[in-house]
N, C-alpha and C positions, 0 to 999 in steps of 0.2 A: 239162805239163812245159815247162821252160823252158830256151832255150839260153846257158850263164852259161862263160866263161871267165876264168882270170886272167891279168894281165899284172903282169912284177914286177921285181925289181931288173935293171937291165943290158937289158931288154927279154927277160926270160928268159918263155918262153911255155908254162903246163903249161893243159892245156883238158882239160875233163868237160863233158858232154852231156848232161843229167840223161833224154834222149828215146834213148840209145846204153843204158841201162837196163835188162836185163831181167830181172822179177821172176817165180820160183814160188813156189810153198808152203817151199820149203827152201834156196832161195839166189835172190841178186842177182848178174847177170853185170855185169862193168866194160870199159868202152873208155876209155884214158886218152890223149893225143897229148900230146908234151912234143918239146922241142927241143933234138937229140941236139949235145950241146956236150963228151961226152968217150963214151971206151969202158965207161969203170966207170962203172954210176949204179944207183940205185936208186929204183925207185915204187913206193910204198905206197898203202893206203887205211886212214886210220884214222878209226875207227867205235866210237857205242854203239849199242845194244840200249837204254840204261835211262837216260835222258836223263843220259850221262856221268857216274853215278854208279861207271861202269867203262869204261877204254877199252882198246880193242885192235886189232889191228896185220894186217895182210893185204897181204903180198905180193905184187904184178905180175908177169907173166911176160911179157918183151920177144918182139912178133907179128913175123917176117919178112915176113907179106906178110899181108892182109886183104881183108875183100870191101866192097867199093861198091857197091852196087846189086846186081840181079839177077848180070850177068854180070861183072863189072870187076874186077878184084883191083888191089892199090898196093901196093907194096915198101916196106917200112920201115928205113931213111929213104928218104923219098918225095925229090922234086925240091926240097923247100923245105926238107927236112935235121930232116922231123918224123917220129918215132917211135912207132907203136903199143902199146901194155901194155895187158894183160889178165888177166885173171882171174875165175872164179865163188867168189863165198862165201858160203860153205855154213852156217849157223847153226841154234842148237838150237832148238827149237819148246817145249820145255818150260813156257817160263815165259811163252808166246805173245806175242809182241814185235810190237807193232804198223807201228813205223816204224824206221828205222836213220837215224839221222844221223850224217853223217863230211866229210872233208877227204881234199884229194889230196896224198901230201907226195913232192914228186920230190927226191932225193940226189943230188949230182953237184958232182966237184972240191972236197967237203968245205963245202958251201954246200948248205941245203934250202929248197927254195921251193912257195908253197903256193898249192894251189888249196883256198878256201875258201868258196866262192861271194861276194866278195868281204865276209867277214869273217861271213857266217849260217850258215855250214855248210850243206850238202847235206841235204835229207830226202827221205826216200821212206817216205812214209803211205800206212794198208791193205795193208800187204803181208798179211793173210790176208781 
């Protein structure tokens, strides 16, 4: 796994860890950091199952504080004025989905900026 950020208009900064990941049988957990530049915002993860013959949309939930390491926790915004979002998603097994590829899409001040692994999209292969 590899550690891939984007940088983008304005110097606006959203980052994904493809190694902040974590995979089971029935969901992928997300750590997203992006850079808190108003109150209202929104972060997404949008994802296929079926190499984008469908996509769909998963919601962030903004972290107050997080862990580093064993013992350390960080407040979100941290000192640099960057942001924690999270979320696990949950997907069906039915139709046994080997990998998920997706994008990170941060909303904010009516302007969305994308982390995309700098334009390959995210994968995460063998998830079973």
């Amino acid at each position: 796994m590899t550690n891939n950020s984007g940088t983008f208009l304005n110097g606006i900064e959203v980052s994904y860890r493809t190694e902040d990941a974590r995979i089971t049988r029935h969901a992928v957990d997300f750590n997203v950091d992006v850079q808190n530049l108003s109150l209202e915002k929104s972060v997404k993860i949008v994802y296929t199952l079926d190499d984008w013959a469908t996509v769909k949309e998963f919601e962030l939930d903004f972290q107050q504080y997080y862990r580093v390491g064993y013992y350390n926790y960080l407040y979100s915004p941290n000192a640099f004025d960057v942001e924690r979002w999270s979320g696990r998603l949950r997907y069906d097994t039915t139709n046994d989905p080997r990998e998920i590829e997706f994008a990170v899409a941060y909303t904010v001040n009516g302007t969305t900026y994308w982390d995309s692994n700098y334009g390959q999209n995210y994968k995460l292969v063998g998830l079973f």
